[in-house]
Biopython code that builds the backbone (N, CA, C, O; Angstrom):
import numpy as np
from Bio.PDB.StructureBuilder import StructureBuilder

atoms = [
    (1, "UNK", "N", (90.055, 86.519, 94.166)),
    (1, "UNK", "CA", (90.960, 85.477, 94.604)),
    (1, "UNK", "C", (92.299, 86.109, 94.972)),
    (1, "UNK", "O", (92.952, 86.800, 94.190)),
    (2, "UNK", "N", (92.684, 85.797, 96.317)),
    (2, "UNK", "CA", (94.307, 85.822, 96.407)),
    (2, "UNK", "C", (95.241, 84.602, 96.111)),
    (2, "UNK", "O", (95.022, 83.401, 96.267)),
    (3, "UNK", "N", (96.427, 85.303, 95.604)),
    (3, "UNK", "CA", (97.203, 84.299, 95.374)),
    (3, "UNK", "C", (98.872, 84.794, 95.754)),
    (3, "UNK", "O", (99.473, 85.839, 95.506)),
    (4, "UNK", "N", (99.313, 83.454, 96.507)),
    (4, "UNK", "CA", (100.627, 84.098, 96.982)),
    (4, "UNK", "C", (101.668, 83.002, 96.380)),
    (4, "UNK", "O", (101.149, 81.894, 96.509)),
    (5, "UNK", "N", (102.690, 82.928, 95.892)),
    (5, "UNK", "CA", (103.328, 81.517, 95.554)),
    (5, "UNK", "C", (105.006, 81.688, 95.526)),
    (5, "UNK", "O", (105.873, 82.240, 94.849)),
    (6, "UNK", "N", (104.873, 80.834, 96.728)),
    (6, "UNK", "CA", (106.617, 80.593, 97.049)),
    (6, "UNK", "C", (106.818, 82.298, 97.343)),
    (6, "UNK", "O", (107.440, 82.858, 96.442)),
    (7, "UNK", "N", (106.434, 83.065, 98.327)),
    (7, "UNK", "CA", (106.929, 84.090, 99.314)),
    (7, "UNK", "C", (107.130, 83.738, 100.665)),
    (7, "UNK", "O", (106.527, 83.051, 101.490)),
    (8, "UNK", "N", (108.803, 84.842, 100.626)),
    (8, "UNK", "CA", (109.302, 84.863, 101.736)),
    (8, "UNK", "C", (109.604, 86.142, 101.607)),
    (8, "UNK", "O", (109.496, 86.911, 100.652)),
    (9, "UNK", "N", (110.261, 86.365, 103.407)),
    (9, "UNK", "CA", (110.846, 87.322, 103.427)),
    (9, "UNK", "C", (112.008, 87.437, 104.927)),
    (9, "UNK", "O", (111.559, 86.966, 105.971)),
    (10, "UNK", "N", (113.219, 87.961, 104.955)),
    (10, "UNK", "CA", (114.368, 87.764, 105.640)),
    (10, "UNK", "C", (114.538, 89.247, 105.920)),
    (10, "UNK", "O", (114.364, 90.076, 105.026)),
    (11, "UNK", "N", (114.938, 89.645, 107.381)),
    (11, "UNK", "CA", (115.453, 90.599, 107.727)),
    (11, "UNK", "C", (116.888, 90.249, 108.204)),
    (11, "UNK", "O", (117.122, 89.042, 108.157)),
    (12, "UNK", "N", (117.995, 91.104, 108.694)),
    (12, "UNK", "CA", (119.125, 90.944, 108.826)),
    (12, "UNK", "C", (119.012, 89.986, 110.170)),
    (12, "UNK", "O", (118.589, 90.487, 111.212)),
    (13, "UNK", "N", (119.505, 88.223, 110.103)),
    (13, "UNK", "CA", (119.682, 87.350, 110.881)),
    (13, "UNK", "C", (118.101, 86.993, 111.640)),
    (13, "UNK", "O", (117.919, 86.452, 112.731)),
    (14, "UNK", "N", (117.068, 87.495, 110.659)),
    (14, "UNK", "CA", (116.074, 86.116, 111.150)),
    (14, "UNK", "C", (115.272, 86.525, 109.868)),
    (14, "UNK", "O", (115.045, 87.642, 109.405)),
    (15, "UNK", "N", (114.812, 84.930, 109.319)),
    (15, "UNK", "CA", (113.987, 84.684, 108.182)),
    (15, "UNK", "C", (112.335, 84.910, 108.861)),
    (15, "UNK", "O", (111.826, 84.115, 109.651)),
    (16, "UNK", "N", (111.736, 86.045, 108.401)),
    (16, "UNK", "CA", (110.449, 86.024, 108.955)),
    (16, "UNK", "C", (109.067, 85.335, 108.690)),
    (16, "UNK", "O", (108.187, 84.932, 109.451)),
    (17, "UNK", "N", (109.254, 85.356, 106.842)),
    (17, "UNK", "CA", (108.182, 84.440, 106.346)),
    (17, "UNK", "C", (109.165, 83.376, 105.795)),
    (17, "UNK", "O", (110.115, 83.909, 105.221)),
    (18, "UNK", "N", (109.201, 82.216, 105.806)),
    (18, "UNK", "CA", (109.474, 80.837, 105.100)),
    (18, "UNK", "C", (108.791, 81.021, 103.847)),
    (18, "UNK", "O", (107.986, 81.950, 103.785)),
    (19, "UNK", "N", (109.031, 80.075, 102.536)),
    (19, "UNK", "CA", (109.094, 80.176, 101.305)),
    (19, "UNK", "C", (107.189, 79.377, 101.633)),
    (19, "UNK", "O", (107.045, 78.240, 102.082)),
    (20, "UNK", "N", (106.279, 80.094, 101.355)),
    (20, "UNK", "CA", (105.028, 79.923, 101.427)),
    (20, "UNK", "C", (104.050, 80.321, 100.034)),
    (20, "UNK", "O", (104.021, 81.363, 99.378)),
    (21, "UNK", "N", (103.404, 79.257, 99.905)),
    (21, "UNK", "CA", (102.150, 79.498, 98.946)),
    (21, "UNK", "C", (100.595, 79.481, 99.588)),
    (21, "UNK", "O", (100.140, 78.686, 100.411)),
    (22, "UNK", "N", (99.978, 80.536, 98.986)),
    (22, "UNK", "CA", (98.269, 80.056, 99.177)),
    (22, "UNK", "C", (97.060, 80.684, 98.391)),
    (22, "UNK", "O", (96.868, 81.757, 97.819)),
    (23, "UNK", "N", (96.641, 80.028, 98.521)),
    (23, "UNK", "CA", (95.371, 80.562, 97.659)),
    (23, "UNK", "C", (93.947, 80.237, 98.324)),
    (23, "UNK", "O", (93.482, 79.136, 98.619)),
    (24, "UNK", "N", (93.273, 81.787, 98.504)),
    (24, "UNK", "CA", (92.144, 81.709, 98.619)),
    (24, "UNK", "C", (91.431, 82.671, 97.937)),
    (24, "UNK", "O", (91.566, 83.832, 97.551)),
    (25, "UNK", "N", (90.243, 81.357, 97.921)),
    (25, "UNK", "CA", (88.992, 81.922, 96.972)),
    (25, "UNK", "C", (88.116, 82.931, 97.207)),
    (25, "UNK", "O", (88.115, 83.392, 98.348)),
    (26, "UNK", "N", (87.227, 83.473, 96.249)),
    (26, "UNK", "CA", (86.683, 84.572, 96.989)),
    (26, "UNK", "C", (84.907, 84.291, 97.686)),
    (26, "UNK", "O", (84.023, 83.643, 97.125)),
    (27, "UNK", "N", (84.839, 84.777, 98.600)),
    (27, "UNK", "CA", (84.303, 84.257, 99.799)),
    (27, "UNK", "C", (84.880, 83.273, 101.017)),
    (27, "UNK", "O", (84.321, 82.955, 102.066)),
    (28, "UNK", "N", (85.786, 83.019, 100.666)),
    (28, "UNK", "CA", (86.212, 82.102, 101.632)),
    (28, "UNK", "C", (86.893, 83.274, 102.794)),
    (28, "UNK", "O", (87.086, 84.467, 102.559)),
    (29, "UNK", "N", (87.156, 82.608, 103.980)),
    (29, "UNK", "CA", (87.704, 83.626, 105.373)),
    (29, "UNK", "C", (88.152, 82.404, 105.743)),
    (29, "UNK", "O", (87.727, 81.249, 105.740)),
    (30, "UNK", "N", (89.715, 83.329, 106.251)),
    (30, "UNK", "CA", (90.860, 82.151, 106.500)),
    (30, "UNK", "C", (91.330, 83.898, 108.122)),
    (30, "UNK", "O", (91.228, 85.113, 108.295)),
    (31, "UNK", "N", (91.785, 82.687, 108.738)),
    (31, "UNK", "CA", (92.404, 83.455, 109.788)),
    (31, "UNK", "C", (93.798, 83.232, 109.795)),
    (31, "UNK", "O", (94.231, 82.285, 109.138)),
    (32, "UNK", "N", (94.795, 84.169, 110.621)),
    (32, "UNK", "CA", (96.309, 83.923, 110.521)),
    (32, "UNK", "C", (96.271, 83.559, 112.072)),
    (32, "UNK", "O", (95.257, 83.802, 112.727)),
    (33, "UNK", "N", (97.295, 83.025, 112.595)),
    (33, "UNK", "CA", (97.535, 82.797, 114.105)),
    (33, "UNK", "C", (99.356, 82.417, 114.178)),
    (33, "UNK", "O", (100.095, 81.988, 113.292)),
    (34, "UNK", "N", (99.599, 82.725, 115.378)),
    (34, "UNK", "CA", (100.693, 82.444, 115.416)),
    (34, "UNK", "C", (101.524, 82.988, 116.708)),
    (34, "UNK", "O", (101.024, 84.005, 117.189)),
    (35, "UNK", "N", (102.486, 82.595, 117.246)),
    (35, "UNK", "CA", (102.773, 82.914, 118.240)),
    (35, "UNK", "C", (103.805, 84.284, 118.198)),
    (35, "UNK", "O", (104.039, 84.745, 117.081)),
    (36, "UNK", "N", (104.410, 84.924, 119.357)),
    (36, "UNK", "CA", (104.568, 86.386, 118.901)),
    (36, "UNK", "C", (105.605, 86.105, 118.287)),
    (36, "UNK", "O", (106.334, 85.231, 118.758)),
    (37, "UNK", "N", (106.033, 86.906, 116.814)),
    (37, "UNK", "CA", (107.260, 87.053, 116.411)),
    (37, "UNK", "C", (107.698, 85.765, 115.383)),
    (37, "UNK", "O", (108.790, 85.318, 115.031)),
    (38, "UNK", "N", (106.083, 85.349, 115.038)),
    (38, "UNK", "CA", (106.039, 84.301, 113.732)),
    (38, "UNK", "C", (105.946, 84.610, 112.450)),
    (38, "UNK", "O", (105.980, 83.834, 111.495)),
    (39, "UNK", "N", (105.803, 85.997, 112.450)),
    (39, "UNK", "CA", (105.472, 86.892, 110.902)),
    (39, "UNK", "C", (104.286, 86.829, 110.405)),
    (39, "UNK", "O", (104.083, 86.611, 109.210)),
    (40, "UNK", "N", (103.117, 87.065, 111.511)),
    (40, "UNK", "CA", (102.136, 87.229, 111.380)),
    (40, "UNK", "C", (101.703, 88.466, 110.562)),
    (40, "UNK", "O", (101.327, 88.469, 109.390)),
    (41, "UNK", "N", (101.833, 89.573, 111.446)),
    (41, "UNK", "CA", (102.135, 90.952, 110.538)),
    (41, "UNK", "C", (102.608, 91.346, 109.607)),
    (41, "UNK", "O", (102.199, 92.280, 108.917)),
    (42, "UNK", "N", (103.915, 90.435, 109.380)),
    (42, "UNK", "CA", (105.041, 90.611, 107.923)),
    (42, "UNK", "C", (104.153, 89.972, 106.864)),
    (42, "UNK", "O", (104.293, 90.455, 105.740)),
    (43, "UNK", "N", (103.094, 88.791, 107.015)),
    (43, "UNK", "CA", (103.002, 88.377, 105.937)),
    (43, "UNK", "C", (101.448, 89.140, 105.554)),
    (43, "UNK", "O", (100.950, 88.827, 104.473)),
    (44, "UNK", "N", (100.784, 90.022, 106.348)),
    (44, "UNK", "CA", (99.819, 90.704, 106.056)),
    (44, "UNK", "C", (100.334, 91.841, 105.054)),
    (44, "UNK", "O", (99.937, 92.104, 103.919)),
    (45, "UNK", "N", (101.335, 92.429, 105.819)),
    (45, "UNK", "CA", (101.914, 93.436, 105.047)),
    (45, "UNK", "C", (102.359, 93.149, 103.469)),
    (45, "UNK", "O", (102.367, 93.930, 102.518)),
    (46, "UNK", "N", (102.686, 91.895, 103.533)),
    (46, "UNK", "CA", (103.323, 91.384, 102.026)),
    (46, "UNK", "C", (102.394, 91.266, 101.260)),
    (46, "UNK", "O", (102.427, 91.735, 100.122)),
    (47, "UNK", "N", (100.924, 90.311, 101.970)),
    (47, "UNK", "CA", (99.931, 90.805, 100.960)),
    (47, "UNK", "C", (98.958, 92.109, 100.902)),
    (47, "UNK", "O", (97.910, 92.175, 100.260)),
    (48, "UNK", "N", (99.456, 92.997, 101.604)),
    (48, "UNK", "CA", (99.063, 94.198, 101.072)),
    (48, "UNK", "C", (99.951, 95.252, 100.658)),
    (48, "UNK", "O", (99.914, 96.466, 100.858)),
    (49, "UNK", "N", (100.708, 94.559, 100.075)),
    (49, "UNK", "CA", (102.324, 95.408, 99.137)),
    (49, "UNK", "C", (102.681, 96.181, 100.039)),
    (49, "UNK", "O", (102.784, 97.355, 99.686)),
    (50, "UNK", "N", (102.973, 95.887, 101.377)),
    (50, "UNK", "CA", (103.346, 97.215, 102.065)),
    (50, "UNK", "C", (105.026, 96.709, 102.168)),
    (50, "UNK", "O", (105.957, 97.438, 102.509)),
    (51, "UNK", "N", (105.109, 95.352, 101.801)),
    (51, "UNK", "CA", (106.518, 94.934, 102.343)),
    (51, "UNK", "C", (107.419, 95.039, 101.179)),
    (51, "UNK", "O", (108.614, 94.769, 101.298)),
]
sb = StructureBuilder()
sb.init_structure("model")
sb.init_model(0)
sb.init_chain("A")
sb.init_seg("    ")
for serial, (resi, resn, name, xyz) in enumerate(atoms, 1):
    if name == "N":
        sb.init_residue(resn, " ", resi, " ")
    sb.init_atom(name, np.array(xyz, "f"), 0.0, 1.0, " ", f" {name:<3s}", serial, name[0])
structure = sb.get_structure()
């Protein structure tokens, strides 16, 4: 199971992730989408401690 609760994250003058929770179970497949420069990438990185 992942679990994320109330993460964000802010670079100097733009907030990239908004204060976000989620949880998924294991087996489940969830996709991200988003338009460019929505923190698509930032929030992959966050859940893979890279951020």
């Amino acid at each position: 199971m992942i679990e994320l609760i109330e993460i964000e994250k802010a670079f100097p003058n733009i907030q990239a992730v908004y204060p976000l929770s989620l949880t998924i179970q294991k087996g489940e497949i969830h996709g991200i989408v988003g338009t460019s420069g929505a923190g698509k990438s930032t929030l992959i990185r966050m859940m893979n401690l890279l951020e």
